[in-house]
C-alpha positions as a Markdown table, in Angstrom:
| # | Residue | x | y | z |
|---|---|---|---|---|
| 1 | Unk | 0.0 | 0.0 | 0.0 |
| 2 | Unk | 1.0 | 3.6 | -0.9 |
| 3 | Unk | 0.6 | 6.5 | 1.4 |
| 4 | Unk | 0.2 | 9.8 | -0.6 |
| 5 | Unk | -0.7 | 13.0 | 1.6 |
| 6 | Unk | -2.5 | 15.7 | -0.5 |
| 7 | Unk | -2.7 | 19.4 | -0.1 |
| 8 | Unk | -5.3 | 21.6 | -1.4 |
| 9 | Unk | -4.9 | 25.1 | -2.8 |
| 10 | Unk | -7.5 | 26.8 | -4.9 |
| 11 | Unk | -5.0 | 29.6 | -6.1 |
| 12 | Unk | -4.0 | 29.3 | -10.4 |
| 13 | Unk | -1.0 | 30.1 | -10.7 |
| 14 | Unk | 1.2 | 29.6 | -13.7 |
| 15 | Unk | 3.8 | 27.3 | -13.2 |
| 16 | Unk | 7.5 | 27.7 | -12.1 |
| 17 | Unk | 9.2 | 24.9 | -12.7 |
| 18 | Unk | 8.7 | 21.4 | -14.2 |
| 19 | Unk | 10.2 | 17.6 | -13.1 |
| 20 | Unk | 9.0 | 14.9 | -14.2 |
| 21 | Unk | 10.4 | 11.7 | -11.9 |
| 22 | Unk | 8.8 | 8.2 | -13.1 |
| 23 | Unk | 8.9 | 4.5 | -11.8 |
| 24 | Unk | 8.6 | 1.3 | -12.5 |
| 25 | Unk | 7.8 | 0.7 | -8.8 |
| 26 | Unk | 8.2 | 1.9 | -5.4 |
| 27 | Unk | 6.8 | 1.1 | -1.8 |
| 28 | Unk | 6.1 | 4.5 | -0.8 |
| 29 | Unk | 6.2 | 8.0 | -1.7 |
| 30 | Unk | 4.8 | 11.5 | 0.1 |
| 31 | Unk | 3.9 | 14.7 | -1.1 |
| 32 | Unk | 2.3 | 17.9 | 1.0 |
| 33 | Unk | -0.2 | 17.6 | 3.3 |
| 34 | Unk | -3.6 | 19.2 | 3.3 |
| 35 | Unk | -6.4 | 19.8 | 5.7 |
| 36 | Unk | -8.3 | 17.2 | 5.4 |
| 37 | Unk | -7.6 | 13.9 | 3.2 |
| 38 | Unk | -5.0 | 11.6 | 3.9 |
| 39 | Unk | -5.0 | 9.8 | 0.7 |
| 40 | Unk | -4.2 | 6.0 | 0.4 |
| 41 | Unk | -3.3 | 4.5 | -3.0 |
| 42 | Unk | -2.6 | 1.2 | -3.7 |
| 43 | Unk | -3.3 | -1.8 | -5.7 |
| 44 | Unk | -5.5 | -3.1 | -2.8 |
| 45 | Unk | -6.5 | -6.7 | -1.9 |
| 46 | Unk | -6.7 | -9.1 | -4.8 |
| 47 | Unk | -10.4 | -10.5 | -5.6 |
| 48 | Unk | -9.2 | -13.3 | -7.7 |
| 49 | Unk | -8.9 | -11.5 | -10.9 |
| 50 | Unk | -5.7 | -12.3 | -13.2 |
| 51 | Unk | -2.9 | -9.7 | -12.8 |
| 52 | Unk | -2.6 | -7.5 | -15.9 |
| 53 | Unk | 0.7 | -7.4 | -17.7 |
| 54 | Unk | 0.9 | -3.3 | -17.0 |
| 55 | Unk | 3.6 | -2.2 | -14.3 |
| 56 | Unk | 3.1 | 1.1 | -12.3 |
| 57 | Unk | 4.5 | 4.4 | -12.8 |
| 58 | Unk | 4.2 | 7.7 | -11.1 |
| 59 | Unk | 5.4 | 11.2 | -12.9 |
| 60 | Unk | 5.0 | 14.9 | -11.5 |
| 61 | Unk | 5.1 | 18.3 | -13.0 |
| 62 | Unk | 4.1 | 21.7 | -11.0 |
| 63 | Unk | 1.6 | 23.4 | -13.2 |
| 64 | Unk | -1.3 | 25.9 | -12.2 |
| 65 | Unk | 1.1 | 26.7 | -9.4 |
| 66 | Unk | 1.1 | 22.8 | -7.6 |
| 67 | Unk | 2.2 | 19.7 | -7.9 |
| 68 | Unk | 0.2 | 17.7 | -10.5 |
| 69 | Unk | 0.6 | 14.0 | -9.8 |
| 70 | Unk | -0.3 | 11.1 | -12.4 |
| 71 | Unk | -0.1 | 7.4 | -11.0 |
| 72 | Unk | -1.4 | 4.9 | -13.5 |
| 73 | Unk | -0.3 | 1.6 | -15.3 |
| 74 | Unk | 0.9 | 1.1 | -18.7 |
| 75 | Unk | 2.6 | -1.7 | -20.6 |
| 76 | Unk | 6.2 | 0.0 | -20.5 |
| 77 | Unk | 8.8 | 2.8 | -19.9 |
| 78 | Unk | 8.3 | 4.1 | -23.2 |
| 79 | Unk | 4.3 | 4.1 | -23.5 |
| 80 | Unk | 4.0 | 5.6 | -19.7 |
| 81 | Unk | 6.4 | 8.5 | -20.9 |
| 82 | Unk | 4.2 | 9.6 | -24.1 |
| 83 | Unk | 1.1 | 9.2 | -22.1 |
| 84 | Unk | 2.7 | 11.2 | -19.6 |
| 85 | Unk | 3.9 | 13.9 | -21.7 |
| 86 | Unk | 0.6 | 14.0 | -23.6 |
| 87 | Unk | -1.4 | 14.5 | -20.2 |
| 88 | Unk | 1.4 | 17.4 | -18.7 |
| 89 | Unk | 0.7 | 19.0 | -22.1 |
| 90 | Unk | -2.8 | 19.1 | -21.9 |
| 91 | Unk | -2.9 | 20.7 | -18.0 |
| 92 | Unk | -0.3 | 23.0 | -19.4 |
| 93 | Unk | -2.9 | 24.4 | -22.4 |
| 94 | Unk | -5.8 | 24.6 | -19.4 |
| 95 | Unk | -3.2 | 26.7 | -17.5 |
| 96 | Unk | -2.3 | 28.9 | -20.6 |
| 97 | Unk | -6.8 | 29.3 | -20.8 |
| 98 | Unk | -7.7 | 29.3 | -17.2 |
| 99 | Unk | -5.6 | 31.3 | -14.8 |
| 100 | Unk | -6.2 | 34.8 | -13.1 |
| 101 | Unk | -2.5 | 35.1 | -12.8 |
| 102 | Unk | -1.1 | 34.9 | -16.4 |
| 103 | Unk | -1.8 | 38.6 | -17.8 |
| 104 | Unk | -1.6 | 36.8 | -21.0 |
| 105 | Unk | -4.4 | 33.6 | -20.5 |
| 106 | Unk | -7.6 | 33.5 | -21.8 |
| 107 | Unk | -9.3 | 34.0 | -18.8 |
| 108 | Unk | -7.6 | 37.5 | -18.2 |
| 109 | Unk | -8.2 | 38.9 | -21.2 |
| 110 | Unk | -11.8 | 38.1 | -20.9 |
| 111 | Unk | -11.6 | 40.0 | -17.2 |
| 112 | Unk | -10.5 | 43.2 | -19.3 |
| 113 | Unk | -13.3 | 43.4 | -21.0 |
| 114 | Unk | -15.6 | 44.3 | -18.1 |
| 115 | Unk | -18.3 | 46.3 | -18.1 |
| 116 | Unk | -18.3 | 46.7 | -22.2 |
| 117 | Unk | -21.2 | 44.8 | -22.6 |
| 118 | Unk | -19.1 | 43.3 | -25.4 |
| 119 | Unk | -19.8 | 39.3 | -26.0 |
| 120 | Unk | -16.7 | 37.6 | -26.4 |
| 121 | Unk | -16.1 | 34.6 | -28.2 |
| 122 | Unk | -14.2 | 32.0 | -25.7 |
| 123 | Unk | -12.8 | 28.3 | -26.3 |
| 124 | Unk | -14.5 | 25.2 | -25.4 |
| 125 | Unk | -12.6 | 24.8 | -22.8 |
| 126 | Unk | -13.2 | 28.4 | -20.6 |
| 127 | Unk | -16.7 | 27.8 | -21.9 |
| 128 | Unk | -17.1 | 24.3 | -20.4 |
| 129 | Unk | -15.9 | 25.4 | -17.1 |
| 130 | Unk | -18.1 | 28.3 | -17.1 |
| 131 | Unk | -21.1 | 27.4 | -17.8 |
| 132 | Unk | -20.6 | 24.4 | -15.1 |
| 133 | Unk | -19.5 | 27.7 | -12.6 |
| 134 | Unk | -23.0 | 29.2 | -13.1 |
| 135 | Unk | -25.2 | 26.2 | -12.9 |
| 136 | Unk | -24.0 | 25.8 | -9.7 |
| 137 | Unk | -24.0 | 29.3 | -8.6 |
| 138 | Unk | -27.4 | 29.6 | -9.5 |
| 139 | Unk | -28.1 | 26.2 | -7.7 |
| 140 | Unk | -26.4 | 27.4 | -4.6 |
| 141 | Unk | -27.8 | 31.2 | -4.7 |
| 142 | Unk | -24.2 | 32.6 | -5.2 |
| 143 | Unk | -22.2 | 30.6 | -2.5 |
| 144 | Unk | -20.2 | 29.4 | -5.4 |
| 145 | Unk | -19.1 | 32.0 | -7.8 |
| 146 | Unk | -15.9 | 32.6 | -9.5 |
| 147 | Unk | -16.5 | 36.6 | -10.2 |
| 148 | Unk | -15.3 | 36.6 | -6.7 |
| 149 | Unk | -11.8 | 37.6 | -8.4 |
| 150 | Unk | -12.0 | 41.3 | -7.0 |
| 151 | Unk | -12.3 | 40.0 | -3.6 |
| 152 | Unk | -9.8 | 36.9 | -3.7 |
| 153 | Unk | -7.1 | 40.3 | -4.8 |
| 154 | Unk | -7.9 | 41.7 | -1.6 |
| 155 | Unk | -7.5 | 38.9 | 0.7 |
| 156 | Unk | -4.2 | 37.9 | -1.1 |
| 157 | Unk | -2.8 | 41.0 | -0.3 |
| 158 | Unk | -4.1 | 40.6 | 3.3 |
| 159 | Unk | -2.3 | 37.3 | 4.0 |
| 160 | Unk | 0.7 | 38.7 | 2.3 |
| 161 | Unk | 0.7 | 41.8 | 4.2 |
| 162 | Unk | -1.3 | 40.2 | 7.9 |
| 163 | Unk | -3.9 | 43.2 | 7.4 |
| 164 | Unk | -7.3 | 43.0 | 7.2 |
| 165 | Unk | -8.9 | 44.5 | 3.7 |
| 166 | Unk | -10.9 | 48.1 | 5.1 |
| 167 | Unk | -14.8 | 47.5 | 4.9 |
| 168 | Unk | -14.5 | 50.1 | 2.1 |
| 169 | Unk | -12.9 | 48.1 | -0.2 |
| 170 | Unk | -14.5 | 45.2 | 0.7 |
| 171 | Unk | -17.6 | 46.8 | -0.2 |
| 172 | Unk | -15.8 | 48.2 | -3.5 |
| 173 | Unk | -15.0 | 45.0 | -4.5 |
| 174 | Unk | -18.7 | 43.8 | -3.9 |
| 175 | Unk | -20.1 | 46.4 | -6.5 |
| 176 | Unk | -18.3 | 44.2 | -9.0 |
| 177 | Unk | -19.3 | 40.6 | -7.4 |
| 178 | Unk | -22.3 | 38.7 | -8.7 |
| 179 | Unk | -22.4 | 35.8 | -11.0 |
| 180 | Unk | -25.6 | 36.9 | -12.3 |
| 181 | Unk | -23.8 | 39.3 | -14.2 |
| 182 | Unk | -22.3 | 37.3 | -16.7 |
| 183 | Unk | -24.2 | 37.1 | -20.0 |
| 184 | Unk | -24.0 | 33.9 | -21.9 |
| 185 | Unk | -24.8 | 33.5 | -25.6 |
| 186 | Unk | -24.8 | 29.7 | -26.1 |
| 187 | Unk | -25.2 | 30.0 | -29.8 |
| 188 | Unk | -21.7 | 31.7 | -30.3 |
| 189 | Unk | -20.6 | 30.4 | -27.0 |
| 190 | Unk | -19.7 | 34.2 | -26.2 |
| 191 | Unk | -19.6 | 36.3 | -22.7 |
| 192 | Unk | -19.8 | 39.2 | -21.5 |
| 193 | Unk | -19.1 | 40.9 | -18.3 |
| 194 | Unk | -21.7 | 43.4 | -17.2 |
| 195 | Unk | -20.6 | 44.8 | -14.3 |
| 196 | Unk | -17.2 | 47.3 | -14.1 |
| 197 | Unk | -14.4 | 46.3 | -12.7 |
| 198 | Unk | -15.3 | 42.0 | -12.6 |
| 199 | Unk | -12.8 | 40.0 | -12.6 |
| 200 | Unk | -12.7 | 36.4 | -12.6 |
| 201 | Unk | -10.8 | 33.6 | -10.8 |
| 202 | Unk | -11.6 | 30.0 | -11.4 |
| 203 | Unk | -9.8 | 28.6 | -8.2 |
| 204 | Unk | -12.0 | 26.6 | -7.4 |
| 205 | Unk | -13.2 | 24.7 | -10.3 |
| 206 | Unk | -9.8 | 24.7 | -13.1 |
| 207 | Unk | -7.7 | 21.7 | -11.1 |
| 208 | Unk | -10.5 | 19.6 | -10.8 |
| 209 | Unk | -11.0 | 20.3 | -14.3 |
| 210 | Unk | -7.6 | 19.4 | -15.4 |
| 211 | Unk | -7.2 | 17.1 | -13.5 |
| 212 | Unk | -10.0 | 15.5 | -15.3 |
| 213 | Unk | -8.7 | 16.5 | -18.8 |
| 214 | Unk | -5.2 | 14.9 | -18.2 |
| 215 | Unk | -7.2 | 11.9 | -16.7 |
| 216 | Unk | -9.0 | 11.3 | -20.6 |
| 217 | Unk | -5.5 | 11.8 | -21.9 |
| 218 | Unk | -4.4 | 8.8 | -20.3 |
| 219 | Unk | -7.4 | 7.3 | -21.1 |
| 220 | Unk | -6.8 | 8.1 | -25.1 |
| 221 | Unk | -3.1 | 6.5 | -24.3 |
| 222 | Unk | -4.5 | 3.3 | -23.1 |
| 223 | Unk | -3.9 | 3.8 | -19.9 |
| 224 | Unk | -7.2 | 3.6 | -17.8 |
| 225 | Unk | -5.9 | 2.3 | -14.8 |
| 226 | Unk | -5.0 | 5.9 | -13.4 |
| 227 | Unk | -5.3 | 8.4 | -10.8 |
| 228 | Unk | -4.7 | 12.5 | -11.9 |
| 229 | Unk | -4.1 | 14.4 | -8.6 |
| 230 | Unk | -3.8 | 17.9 | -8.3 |
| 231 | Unk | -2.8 | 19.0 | -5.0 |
| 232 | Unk | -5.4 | 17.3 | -3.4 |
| 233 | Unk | -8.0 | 17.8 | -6.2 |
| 234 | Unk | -8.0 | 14.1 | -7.4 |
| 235 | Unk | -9.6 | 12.5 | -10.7 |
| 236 | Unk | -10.1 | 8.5 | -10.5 |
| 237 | Unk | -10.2 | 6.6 | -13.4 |
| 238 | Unk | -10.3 | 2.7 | -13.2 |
| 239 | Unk | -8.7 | 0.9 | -10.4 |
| 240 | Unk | -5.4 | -1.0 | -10.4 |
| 241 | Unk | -4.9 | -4.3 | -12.0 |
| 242 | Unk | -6.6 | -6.8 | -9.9 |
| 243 | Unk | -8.0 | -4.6 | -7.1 |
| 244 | Unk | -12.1 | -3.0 | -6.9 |
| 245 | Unk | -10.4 | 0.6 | -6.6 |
| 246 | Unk | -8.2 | 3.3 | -5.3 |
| 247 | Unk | -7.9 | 3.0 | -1.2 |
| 248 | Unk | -8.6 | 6.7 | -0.1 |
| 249 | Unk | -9.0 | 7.3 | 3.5 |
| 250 | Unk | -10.3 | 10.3 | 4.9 |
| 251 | Unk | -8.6 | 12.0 | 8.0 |
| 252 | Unk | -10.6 | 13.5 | 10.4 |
| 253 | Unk | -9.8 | 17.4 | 11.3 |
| 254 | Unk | -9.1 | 16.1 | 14.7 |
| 255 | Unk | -8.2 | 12.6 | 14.6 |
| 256 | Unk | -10.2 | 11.4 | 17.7 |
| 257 | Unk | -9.7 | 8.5 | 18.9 |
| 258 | Unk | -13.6 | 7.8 | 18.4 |
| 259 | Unk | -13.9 | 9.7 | 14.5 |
| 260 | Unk | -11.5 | 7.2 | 13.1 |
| 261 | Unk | -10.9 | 7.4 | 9.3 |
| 262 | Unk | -13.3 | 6.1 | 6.6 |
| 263 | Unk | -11.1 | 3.8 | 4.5 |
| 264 | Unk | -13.3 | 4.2 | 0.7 |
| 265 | Unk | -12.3 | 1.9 | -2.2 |
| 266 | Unk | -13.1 | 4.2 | -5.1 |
| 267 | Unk | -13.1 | 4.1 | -9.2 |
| 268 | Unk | -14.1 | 6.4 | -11.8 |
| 269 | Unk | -15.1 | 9.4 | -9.9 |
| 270 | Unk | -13.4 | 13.0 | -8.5 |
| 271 | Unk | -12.6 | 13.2 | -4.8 |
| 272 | Unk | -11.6 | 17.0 | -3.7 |
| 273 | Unk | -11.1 | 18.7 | -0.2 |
| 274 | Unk | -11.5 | 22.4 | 1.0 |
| 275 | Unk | -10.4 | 23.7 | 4.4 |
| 276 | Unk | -8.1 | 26.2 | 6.1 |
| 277 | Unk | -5.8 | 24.3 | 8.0 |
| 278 | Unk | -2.6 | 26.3 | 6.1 |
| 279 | Unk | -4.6 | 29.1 | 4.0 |
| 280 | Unk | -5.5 | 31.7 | 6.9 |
| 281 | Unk | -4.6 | 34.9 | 8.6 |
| 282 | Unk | -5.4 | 35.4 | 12.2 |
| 283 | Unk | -5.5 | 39.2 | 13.3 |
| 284 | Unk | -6.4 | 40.4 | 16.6 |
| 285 | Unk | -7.2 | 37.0 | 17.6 |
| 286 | Unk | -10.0 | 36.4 | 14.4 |
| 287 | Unk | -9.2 | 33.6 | 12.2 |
| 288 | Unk | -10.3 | 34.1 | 8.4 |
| 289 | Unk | -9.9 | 31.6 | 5.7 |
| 290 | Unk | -8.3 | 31.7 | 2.3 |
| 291 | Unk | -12.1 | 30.8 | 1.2 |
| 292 | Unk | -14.6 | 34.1 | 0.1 |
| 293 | Unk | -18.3 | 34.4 | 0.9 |
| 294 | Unk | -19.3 | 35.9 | -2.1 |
| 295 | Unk | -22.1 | 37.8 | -0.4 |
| 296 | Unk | -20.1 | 39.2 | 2.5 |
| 297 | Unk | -16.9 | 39.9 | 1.3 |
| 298 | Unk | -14.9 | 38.1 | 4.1 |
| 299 | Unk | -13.2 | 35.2 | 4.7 |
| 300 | Unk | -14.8 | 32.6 | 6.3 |
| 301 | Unk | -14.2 | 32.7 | 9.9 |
| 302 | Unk | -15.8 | 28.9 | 11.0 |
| 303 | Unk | -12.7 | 26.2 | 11.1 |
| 304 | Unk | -14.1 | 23.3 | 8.7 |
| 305 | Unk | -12.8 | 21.2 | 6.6 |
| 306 | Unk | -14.9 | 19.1 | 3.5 |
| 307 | Unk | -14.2 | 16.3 | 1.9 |
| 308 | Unk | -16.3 | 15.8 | -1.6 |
| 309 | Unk | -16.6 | 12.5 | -3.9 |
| 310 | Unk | -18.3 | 13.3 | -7.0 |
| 311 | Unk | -18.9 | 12.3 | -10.5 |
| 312 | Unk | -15.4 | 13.6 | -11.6 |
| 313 | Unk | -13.3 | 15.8 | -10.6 |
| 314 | Unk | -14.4 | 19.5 | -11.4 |
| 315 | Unk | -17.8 | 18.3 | -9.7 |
| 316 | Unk | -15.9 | 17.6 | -6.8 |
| 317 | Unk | -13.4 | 20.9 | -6.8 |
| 318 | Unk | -16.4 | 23.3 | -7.1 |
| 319 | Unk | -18.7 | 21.2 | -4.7 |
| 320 | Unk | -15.8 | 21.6 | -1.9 |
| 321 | Unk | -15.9 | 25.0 | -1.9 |
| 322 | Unk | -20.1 | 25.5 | -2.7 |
| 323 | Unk | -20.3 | 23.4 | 0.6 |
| 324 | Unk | -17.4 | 25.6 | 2.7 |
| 325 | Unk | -19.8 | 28.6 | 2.1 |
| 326 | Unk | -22.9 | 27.3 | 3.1 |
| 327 | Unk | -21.8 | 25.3 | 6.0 |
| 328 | Unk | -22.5 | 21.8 | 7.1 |
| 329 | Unk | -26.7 | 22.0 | 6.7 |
| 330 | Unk | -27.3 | 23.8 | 3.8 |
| 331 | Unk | -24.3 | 22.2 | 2.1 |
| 332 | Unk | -25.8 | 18.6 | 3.1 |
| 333 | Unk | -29.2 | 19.6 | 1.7 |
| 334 | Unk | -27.3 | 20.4 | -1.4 |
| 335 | Unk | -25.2 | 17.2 | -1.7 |
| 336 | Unk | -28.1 | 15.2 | -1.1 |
| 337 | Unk | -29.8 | 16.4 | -4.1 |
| 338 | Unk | -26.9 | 15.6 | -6.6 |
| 339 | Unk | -26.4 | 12.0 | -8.0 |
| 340 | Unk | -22.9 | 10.4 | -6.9 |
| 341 | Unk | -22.2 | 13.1 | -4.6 |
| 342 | Unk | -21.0 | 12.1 | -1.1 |
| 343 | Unk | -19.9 | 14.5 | 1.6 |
| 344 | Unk | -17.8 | 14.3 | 4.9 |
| 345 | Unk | -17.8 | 17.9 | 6.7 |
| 346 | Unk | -15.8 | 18.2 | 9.9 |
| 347 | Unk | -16.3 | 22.0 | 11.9 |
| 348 | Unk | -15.7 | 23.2 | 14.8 |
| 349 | Unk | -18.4 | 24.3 | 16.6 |
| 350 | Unk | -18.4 | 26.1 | 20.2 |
| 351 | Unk | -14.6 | 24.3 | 20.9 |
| 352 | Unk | -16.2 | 21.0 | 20.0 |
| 353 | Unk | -15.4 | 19.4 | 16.2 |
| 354 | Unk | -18.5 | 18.1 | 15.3 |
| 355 | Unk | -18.5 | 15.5 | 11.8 |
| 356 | Unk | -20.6 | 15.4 | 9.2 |
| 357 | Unk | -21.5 | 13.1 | 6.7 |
| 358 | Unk | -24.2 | 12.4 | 4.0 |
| 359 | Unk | -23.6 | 8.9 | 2.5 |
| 360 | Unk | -26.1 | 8.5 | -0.9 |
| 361 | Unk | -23.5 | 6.5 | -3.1 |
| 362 | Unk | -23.8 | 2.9 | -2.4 |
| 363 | Unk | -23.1 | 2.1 | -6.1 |
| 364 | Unk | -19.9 | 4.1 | -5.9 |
| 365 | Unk | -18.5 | 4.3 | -2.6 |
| 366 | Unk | -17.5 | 1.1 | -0.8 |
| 367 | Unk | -15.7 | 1.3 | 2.6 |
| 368 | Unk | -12.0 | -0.9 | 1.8 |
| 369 | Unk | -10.9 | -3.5 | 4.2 |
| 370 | Unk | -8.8 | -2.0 | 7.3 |
């Protein structure tokens, strides 16, 4: 068995540097640690199915400002290095689309043209991703909702600088806030921004996204037997050879003696987590998270941590964060109306962490053997 911890952060960045380390096999390997998930990979208990002549490899590449790991099976060296490649290049043209930091992406160029009323024609790609933004911001009345971009600014500078943003520019920044005020013309797939001064960031929905891209790529490379993880924003395709999925165990915020961790064997789906263990600034004894209300302007100030299993992976990135916003019963009512959605929510409440959990995914989720 493997132990992989994963780390969520919802920043795009564009990446820094790129190193690419593959194996034939290896007992163990770590990466950064998030909030919530403690992520166990492994081929798993064999159920008397023949072992398939694939061998294991694992490559990584920072892009979108983290570590992108793939871990998936292929015949040889030289097949898992071209499906490899092909994957890396495909999160690297998502990047180059996608992210709120590159002056240059897609993405920021549509920003500039706020409050033009200009439409826009946009790739299929920032097109997918946004129309899947704004069905769920209109399913969650705004608690998800990635014109948020003039806020996110503000408490980036606040973490950098340990200062809270003044309620005047938090209320600045709100003018330009509302998801409602992107117009979408589906017959030219063209947007526009209404509202002066929008700006958007897709934080919480590109990974999961890529991460779901790179995961076809494989898929196209015949290599199925794969798992795409973005710093802790994870796309599952079909277990390894000879095992009924990917072992993922969830770690409790707390790790009570009497919350002990759901061990889930899982295959073909997107797990993501959202929390702010590491992404937070405390000032004059006030803890805010690195996640946005979109309706008040500040960072959440309730520890919690959520840990999301979806359909894939973008499902499961945006859901995290939907579910952050409107805390543990609103965001239950929510996952329990989406197919193959499961949630675990773990928040502290009056000194006490209280858990969560709405389990609807019988078919999908199966708890492993210890």
């Amino acid at each position: 068995m493997i132990t992989i911890h994963a780390s969520r952060a919802t920043d795009v960045r564009p990446w820094t540097r790129s190193t690419v380390v593959s194996e034939k096999s290896r007992t163990r390997w770590y990466f950064l640690v998030g909030l919530i998930s403690n992520v166990l990979l492994g081929m798993g208990g064999f159920s008397g199915h023949a072992a398939e002549p694939a061998e294991r490899f694992q490559f990584q590449q920072v892009h979108m400002g983290v570590d992108f790991t793939l871990v998936f099976y292929a015949e040889d060296q030289l097949a898992a290095n071209r499906a490899a490649d092909a994957a890396f290049k495909r999160i690297a043209e998502l990047n180059a689309k996608l992210s709120d930091y590159d002056n240059q992406s897609e993405l920021s160029k549509l920003s500039r043209t706020f409050g033009s009323g200009r439409e826009v024609p946009v790739s299929d790609d920032l097109w997918r991703v946004l129309v899947a933004a704004e069905k769920l911001s209109t399913r969650t009345e705004g608690a998800f909702d990635v014109t948020v971009g003039p806020l996110a600014r503000l408490w980036r500078r606040a973490r950098r600088q340990h200062e809270l943003p003044s309620t005047k520019r938090i209320a600045n920044a709100l003018r330009s806030v509302g998801h409602q005020y992107i117009a979408f013309n589906p017959a030219t797939k063209s947007i526009a921004l209404a509202r002066e001064n929008m700006r958007l960031d897709l934080g919480a929905i590109a990974k999961g996204f890529a991460a779901d891209e790179a995961l076809g790529v494989l898929r196209e490379w015949d290599c199925p037997h794969a798992m795409v993880d973005g710093s802790g924003d994870l796309a599952i395709g079909d277990p390894p050879p000879g095992a009924d999925g990917w072992k993922i165990a969830i770690a409790t915020r707390d790790e009570a003696a009497d919350h002990p961790n759901p061990t889930l064997s899982l295959s073909n789906c997107g797990v993501a987590t959202s929390g702010d263990v590491y992404q937070f600034i405390e000032i004059d004894g006030h803890r805010y998270s690195h996640i946005v209300d979109p309706k008040t302007g500040l960072g959440l100030t309730t520890p919690c941590t959520v840990t999301i299993v979806a359909a894939d992976g973008m499902e499961a990135d945006s859901l995290a964060s939907a579910v952050s916003v409107l805390g543990p019963v609103r965001g239950l009512r929510l996952i329990e109306e989406i197919d193959h959605a499961e949630a675990i929510i773990v928040i502290q409440q009056d000194g006490v962490m209280r858990h969560y959990k709405y389990s609807g995914l019988a078919s999908l989720l199966r708890t492993a053997d210890p």
